[in-house]
Each structure stands twice: as structure tokens, then as C-alpha cells.
Steps between C-alpha positions, in 0.01 A plus 500: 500500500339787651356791298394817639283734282530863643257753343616892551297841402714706251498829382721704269769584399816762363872505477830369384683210362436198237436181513390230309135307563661170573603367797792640618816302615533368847574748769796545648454355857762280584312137544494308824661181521202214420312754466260566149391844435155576452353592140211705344320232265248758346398837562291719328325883565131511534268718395551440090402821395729661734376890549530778747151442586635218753779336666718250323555171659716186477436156527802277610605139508791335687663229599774415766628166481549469891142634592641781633296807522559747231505847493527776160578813436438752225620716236242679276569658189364736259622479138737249599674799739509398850280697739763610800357437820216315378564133626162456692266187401269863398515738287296822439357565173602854526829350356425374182215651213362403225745396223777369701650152543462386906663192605707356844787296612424232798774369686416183702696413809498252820651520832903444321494610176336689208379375170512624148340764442139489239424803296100490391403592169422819438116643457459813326263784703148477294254840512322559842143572436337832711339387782184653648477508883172640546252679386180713666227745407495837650250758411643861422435813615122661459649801223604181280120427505413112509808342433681210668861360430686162503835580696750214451822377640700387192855478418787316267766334639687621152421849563334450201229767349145386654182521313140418706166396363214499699176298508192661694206309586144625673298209703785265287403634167810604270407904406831631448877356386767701399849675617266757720534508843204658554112437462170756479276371813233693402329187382556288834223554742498476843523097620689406172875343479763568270850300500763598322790238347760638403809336287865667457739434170861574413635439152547138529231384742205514695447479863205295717181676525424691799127538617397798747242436776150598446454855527062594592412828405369659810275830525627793298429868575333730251702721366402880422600552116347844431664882587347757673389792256631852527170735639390715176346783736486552854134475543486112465731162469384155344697212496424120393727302652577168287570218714594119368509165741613177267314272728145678414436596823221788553651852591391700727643869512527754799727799625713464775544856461336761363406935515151540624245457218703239304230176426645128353249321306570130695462296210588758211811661642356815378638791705294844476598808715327839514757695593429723814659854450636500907715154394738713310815354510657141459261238563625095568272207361609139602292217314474170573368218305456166686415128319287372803752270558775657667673664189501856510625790255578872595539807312636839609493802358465933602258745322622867488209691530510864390249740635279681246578894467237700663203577263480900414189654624395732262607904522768388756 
């Protein structure tokens, strides 16, 4: 005798009727004279735990007694209700979740005559674990000062509430683990690496590992921290400007912009300004701070400059 294993992707599964998970009686086909019908020997779904993290499939022997070539067809059910319209050798696993009872029917048949039908055993939907997709490091913007985050691509095929925990590593030493997204770069000089792995949990399980590409941290900018002072009198301005660059780079100061008279001190940042009485008036400064490396920061600000009230001469 011939037997003919036939192995189909499954899916899911919802809708309405009962049966039991034996074999079910011989189908109704009228047989062919000399003619034997086919017959499922064994079937069984794969994928034992069945979730709706991935299809279900079916694994099927038969057996014709004339050789012939057999063919099947399907009925899935969910809960032991037959899904209508659902009589493909797949299924999608947007029709079953977790908790639920999936099983199918396979009728065999050759070129005359149909055979009785098969009902597989049932296998209950287990918990789906998250799954996370991706994950990458992206530095944010310069107000946030020197911080970089782990975005990641996570979800649960339960719709499940999803928890993260994230492991950071500089040149592949472990400095930071936690439910964070987020780590202070401050301490990552130009040239290092830092990878992030990053693992997603629902109340039941725990998905694979995910581990982001290196990300080098490049060249930053110095960054102006300090405020320009309000002028206490109208005859002179100092300013110190405070400037910070997290790679250690030397600073050197200068004004893009400036009223006549105004000096920069290039390594101090110290701004002094006799004020002229003819500059009367509002009066732009533009500074500019620059690594040596390409990084730059500017600051902008306008002095109001009041003009002193004409001295008295005396017996006028």
C-alpha cells in the first residue's frame, strides 16, 4: 500500500458547532463500484505550544488502497465551533488567542469518492511571549544635555502589557541595567562604543534578547551654560561667559558681533566693554565658542544702553 504524508501550515481559528475529538464517521460520498475510499491514518497539529505568535500547522497521513492520488480538505475549529469559511490547509492566528481550544477536520478523497472524515485532537492556545524586533541608539537633542536612548521595536501577540529592561555596555563593559531607556553619555569619550540589549516581558514570559549595533560617540559641540548679566550702569558691561565641551577640548572664545570697544578674552571668555556715550541705544553681541574640531557654540543676546543725563555745570 501506498502512503502519502502531506504536511500543511495552519493558523487559527473561531466559530460554531461541536464535535467530538475522534474520528468522525465516514463521509457521505456515495462509493464507486471496486472502488476503496481513501483514509486519514494519523494526523496531528504542529507547533505544541500552539500561540498567536505563529501559524498552526498539520501533519497528515493517508492511505488509498488503489494508489490513487489523494487529495483533503479542511475544517478548522475554535472551541469545538466550526470556523465558517475557513476550510483552507491555513489558518491565521488572528483567529484563535490564548486560552482557546484549536483543532481541524480532514477529509481525504481520490478521483471517485471521499473518505471518512478525521477530526485532530485539540491543542489549547499557550501565552505568546513579546517579541522585540529591533533595537538602536539615537542620541537626543543638545537641551537634554549628553544623553542617548535605546529605541525598540517590541510588541505581544496577546496584546499583553509590555515591560523592557535594558542592558548598556561601553567598549563591552556592562555600566548600566535596568527598565531605563535612556543612558548619561557624559562618561563616553570620543572613539568609545556602547551597545545596548534590550529584553521585553509580559506577565507570563519573556522574549529573545535584542542587541543594537554599535553606536561611536563622535565629536560633540561645547555648549554655552552661563546667562548674560543685566548692565548695573551705563558706563561699563562685564560678562564671563561659562562655556562646557564633554570631550575636553580647549575653548577658544570670540565675537561674531559686537558695538565698537567690546574686547573677548580668547581663552577666558571674559567680555569687558567701556561703554562709549555716542553708542546709545541697543547694541547686538553674537559669541561664538568653537572646540577646534569642528564643534561650535553660539550665543545671542542685545544690550540696551541708556545715555547718561547731561552733567549740570555749575550756576546754570
Amino acid at each position: 500500500m501506498l502512503r502519502i504524508a502531506v504536511i500543511v501550515a495552519v493558523t487559527a481559528l473561531w466559530t460554531m458547532v461541536s464535535c467530538t475529538d475522534r474520528p468522525s464517521s465516514p463521509s457521505l460520498a456515495s462509493p464507486a463500484e471496486g472502488n476503496r475510499p481513501p483514509t486519514v491514518l494519523s494526523a496531528r497539529l504542529l507547533n505544541d505550544p500552539l500561540s498567536a505568535a505563529e501559524s498552526a500547522a498539520v501533519q497528515v497521513i493517508t492511505e488509498d488502497p488503489e494508489h490513487e492520488a489523494v487529495t483533503l480538505s479542511y475544517q478548522w475549529y475554535v472551541d469545538d465551533v466550526p470556523l465558517f469559511g475557513e476550510t483552507n490547509p491555513t489558518l491565521s492566528p488572528a483567529k484563535f488567542r490564548r486560552g482557546q481550544r484549536v483543532s481541524v477536520e480532514i477529509t481525504p478523497a481520490d478521483a471517485k469518492q471521499k473518505g471518512p472524515s478525521y477530526r485532530v485532537p485539540p491543542l489549547s492556545v499557550s501565552n505568546a511571549p513579546p517579541v522585540v524586533r529591533s533595537a538602536m541608539i539615537l542620541q537626543r537633542d543638545e537641551s537634554s544635555g549628553n544623553v542617548i536612548e535605546a529605541l525598540a521595536d517590541a510588541s505581544d501577540p496577546d496584546l499583553d502589557p509590555v515591560s523592557m529592561t535594558y542592558r548598556w555596555y561601553k567598549n563591552h563593559v556592562l555600566v548600566k541595567e535596568g527598565e531605563e531607556a535612556f543612558l548619561d553619555a557624559g562618561g563616553v569619550a570620543a572613539g568609545e562604543t556602547v551597545v545596548v540589549e534590550v529584553t521585553a516581558r509580559d506577565p507570563s514570559g519573556t522574549s529573545a534578547t535584542v542587541r543594537s549595533a554599535p553606536w561611536s560617540m563622535g565629536n560633540r559641540p561645547p555648549r554655552i551654560v552661563s546667562t548674560p548679566p543685566v548692565p548695573k550702569n551705563s558706563e561699563s558691561y562685564t560678562y564671563k561667559v561659562q562655556a562646557i565641551d564633554d570631550d575636553g577640548d580647549d575653548l577658544v572664545y570670540a565675537l561674531e558681533a559686537a558695538p565698537t570697544g567690546m574686547t573677548i578674552g580668547e581663552r577666558t571668555g571674559r567680555i569687558d566693554w567701556r561703554v562709549p556715550q555716542d553708542q546709545a541705544g541697543v547694541q547686538r553681541v553674537k559669541i561664538v565658542v568653537k572646540d577646534g574640531r569642528g564643534g561650535a557654540a553660539l550665543q545671542e543676546f542685545d544690550l540696551h544702553v541708556t545715555p547718561l543725563p547731561p552733567v549740570a555745570r555749575p550756576g546754570m
